[in-house]
N, C-alpha and C positions, 0 to 999 in steps of 0.2 A: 489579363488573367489575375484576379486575386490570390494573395497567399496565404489565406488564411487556411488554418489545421484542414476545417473541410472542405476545403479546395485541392488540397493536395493528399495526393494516395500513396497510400502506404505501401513500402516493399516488402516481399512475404517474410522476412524475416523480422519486420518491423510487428508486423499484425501477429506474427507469431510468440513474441515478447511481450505484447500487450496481453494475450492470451493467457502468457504465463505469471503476469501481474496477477491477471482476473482471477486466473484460477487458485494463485497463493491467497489471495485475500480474502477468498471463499473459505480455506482453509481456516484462514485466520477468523473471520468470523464465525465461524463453525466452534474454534475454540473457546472464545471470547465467553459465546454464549456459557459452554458448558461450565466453564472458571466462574461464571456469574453465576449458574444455577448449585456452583459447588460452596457459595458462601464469598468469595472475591469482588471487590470492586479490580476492572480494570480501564485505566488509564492509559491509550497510546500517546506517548508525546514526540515531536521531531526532537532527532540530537544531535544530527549533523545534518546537513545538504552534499551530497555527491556532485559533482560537477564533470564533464566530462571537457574535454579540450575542441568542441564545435558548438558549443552553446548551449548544449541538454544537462538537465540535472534534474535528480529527484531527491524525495525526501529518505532519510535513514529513521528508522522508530526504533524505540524501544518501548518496553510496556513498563509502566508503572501497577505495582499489586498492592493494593489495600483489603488488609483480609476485615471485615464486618465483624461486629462484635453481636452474638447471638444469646 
């Protein structure tokens, strides 16, 4: 059996996390847009990495804002 990501299935609480990735970051792009359509360059940059104590970790952002000179 391979162990690669799509090899191995997810627990519903796992799919259900991913979910709520997807759906923050819909959010967040939904913002993004409208900060850009308000005059803003934005910038996400990583600033830290989260690690957890079994080998998972993800990225932490924060936004960088450059307001355009009109």
């Amino acid at each position: 059996m391979s162990d690669t990501p799509e090899s191995q299935s997810m627990e519903e609480s796992q799919e259900m996390a991913i979910r709520q990735v997807a759906n923050a970051l819909h959010r967040l792009n939904d913002a993004v847009i409208s900060a850009v359509g308000k005059g803003v360059t934005v910038e996400l940059m990583r600033a830290s990495r989260y690690h957890n104590e079994e080998g998972g970790w993800g990225d932490m952002l924060v936004p960088i804002i450059h307001k355009n000179g009109k």
